[in-house]
N, C-alpha and C positions, 0 to 999 in steps of 0.2 A: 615659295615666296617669289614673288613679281621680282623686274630687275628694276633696279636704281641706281640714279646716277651718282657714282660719288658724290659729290657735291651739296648731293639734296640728301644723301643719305649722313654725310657728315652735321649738316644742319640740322636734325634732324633728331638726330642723336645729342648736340646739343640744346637744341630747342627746350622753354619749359613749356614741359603738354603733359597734360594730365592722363592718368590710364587711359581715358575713356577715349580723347582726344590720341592717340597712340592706339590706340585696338580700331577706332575708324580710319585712320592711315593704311596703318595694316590687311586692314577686307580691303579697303581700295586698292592695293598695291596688288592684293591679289585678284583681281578682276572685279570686284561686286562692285556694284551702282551704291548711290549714296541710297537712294530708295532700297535697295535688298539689306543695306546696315541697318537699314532704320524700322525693318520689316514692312514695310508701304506692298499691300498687297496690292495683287492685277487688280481686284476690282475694286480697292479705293481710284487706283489710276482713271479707271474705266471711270467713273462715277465723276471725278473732275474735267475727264477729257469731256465728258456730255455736258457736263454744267459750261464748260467754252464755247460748245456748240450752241447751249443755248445764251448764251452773253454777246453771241456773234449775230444770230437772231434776232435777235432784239436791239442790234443795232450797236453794241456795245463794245468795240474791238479793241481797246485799249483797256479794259476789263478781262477780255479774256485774253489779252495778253496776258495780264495779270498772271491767269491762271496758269497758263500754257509754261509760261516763265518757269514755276515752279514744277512742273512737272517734267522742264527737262532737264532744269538744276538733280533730278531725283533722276530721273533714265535718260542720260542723256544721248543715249541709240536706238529711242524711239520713234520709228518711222513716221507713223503719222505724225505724233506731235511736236517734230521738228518740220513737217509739212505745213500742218495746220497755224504754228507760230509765224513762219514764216508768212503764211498767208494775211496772220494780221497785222502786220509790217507792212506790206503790200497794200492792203486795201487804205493803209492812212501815207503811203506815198512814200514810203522810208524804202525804196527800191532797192538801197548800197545793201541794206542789212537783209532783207529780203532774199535777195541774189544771194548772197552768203550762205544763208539755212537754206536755202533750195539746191544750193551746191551740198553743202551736206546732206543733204534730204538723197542727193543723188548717189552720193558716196554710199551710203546704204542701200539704195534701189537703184540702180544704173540704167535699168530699161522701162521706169516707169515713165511713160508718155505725158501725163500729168505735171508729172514735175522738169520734165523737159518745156514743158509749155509754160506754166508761171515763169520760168527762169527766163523763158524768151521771154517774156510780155514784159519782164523789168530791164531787158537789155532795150526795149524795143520806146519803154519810155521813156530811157536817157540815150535815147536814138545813136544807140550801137546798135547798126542794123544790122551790119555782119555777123554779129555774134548772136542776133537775136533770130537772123532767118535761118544761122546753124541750129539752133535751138529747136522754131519749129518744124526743120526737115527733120530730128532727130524725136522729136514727140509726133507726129504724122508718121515716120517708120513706127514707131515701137505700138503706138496707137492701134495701127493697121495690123501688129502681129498679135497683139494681146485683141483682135474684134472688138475695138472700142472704139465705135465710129462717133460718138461724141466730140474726145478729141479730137480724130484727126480729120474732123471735117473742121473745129477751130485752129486747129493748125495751118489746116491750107488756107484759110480765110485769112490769118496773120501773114502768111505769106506773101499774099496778096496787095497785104497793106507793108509790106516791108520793100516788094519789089517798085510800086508806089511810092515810096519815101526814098529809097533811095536812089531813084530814077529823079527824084525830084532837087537831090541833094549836090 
């Protein structure tokens, strides 16, 4: 059994909660995702994660918010899909919350170049430069080691536009 804090463990014990509600506490306390309680297979996940992809396609980002929502309510140490949430926070301008899951997003992958890079590009449009050209020197490194000159050719281009802003600033 997981640890608990007093506290929550006396409440708890008090609380009225049903079996069912007490055996889901329970698998959580001991590491399972609300998805592994609920049996929510990999490929039901798969099958929503695509259906976001395509809701984002079609133009629809606060739709596949929607879905993304729910899918990390259920694994919530899902790499992509704490990427890809993020990402439709971002493209409707909601940078604060953005920057949050992309920091999560990091906590899980530390040297993806990717998400070194959205995370600047939201520091970059509430014109924290400095945090935002720490970002893409640190997506341009990880870029460059992982051969993914995609990024870090947009990296250095944000750079570009950072030493520019705040030359200007």
């Amino acid at each position: 059994m997981g640890i608990m804090v007093p506290r929550m463990a006396e409440f708890l014990e008090k609380a009225d909660l049903t079996p069912r509600q007490r055996s889901v506490i329970e698998h959580m306390r001991d590491g399972m995702s609300l998805g592994e309680i609920l049996g929510f297979k990999p490929e039901h996940r798969d099958a929503l994660f695509v259906q976001s992809y395509r809701l984002l396609e079609a133009g629809e980002p606060a739709k596949a918010r929607d879905v993304l929502t729910v899918l990390y309510q259920l694994e919530p140490l899902d790499a992509r899909t704490i990427f890809a949430l993020a990402g439709t926070y971002q493209l409707q301008g909601d940078y604060a919350t953005a920057g949050k899951l992309y920091v999560h997003f990091l906590a899980l992958d530390a040297t993806n170049g990717a998400g070194h890079l959205r995370l600047g590009e939201c520091f970059l449009a509430n014109q924290e430069y400095e945090s935002a050209g720490d970002c893409f020197t640190n997506a341009r490194d990880f870029a460059n080691r992982s051969k993914d000159a995609d990024t870090a050719a947009r990296a250095e281009q944000l750079l570009a536009v950072v030493a520019e802003k705040a030359a200007g600033a």
